[in-house]
C-alpha positions, 0 to 999 in steps of 0.5 A: 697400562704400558699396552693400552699405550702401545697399542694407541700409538700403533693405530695412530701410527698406523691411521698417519700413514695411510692417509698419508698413502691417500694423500700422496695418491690424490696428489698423483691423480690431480697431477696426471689429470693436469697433464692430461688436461693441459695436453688437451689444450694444447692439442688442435682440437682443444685450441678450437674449442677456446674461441674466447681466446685470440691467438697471441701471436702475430703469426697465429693472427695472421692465420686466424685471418686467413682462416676467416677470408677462406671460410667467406670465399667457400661460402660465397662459392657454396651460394653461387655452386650449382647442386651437383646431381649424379645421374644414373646410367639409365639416362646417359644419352644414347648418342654417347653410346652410338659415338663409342660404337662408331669408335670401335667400343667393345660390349663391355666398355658400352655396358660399363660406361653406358649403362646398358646391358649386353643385348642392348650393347650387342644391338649398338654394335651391330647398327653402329659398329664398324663394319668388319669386312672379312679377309676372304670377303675383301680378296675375292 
């Protein structure tokens, strides 16, 4: 009998603790997802996210303020605002390129800038390059 005993009180003992060992890692992981929670919230993202609260403070107000006549006058600008369309280098006007020719631009900054390719670059210098006068040419 003196061991049917023991051994009831062993595996009492034995169940008391480990749920007490559960218990206190519940308690752990409640405590760890509180503060991952509450960081959340008082993060930027999770304070835009709570919209159903208004900033407490005057100085929040003022900012929640300015924030609302910031966002009417970009749309405002985005209802007035033009679409912006980039246009290829194949439709650059050709004067531009005849100026920088006139100006003394290499090939390279007529291909670069122009759009065109070298023989068409070699052209524009040609027709509206400077024209070089060689030294012997000019002293003769």
């Amino acid at each position: 009998m003196m061991i049917d005993t023991s051994y009831s009180l062993y595996a009492l003992l034995f169940a008391n603790s480990t749920l007490l060992a559960a218990a206190a890692l519940a308690v752990l992981r409640f405590q760890r997802m509180s503060r991952e929670s509450r960081a959340f919230w008082e993060s930027p993202t999770g304070a835009a996210i709570q919209t159903e609260n208004p900033p407490q403070t005057d100085q929040g107000k003022l900012l929640a303020h300015e924030i609302a006549v910031l966002q009417k006058t970009v749309a405002k600008l985005c209802q007035r605002q033009q679409p912006y369309v980039e246009t290829p280098p194949s439709q650059v006007p050709l004067e531009h390129a005849v100026r920088m020719a006139r100006h003394g631009a290499s090939v390279e900054d007529l291909t670069r800038s122009c759009g065109l390719n070298i023989g068409e670059a070699r052209l524009m210098q040609t027709l509206h390059g400077r024209r070089r006068v060689s030294i012997a040419a000019s002293s003769t």
